[in-house]
N, C-alpha and C positions, 0 to 999 in steps of 0.2 A: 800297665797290664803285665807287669813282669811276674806276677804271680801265678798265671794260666801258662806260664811257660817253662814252669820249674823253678821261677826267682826266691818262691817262698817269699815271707813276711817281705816287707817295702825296708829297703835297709833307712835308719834312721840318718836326718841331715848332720850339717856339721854342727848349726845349732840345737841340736839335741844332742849328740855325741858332747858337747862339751857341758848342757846342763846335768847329765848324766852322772860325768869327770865331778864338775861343780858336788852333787849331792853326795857321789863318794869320800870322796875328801871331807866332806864337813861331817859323815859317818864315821870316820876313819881319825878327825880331830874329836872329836867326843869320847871314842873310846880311848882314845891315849888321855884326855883329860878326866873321865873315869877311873882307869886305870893309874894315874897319879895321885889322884885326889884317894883314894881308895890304901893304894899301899903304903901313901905320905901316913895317914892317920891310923894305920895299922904299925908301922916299923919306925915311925920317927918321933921322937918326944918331943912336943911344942916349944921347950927351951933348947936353942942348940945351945952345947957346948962349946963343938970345933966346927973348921969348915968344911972338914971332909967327915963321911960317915965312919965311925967304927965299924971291925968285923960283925958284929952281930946285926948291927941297920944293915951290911950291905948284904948277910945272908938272906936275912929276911925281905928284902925287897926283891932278892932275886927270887926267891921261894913264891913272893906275892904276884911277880908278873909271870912267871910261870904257868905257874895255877889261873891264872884269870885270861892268859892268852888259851891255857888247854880247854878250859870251861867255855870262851866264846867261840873256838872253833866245834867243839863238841854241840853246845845250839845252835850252831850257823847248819851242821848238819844233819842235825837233826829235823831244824825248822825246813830244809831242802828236801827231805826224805820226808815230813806233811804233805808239803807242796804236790813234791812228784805223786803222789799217792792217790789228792784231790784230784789231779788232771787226771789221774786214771780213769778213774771212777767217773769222770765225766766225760770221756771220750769215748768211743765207743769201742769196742773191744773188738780184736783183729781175725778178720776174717768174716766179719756182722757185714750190718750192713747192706746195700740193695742186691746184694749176689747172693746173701744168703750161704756161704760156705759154713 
């Protein structure tokens, strides 16, 4: 009943804090295997020559994870700035209400 006494939401268990951990993580391996897969077949020619990349493979991969690090933070806040916008719109606006101010 910690909620009727300022607790706010029930803080979640350890086994949820770590399924949480868990599904971050496997969001977090996706987009780095994205993000591989992605500038591999952008910047690298299927036959390597050497074992290190030349200048211009290593421009361009930096150029590639740049740009696709800016682009998914750029959706991440975007898709947060929806979100917030829906909860607005569904709560009730400040001041409403049983008081009526």
């Amino acid at each position: 009943m910690s909620f009727l006494f300022g607790g706010g939401r029930p803080q979640p268990s350890s086994q949820e804090k770590i399924a949480l951990a868990e599904a971050e993580l496997d969001l977090i391996q996706d987009m780095y295997n994205r993000l591989a897969a992605s500038c591999t077949r952008k910047c690298l020619p299927k036959d390597y020559r050497e074992a290190d990349l030349n200048k211009g493979e290593s421009v361009c991969v930096d150029r590639c994870v740049a740009k696709y690090m800016s682009t998914n933070i750029k959706i991440g806040e975007k898709m947060q700035q929806d979100a917030a916008a829906r909860a607005g719109q569904a709560a009730p606006s400040v001041g409403g209400g049983i008081f009526g101010r």
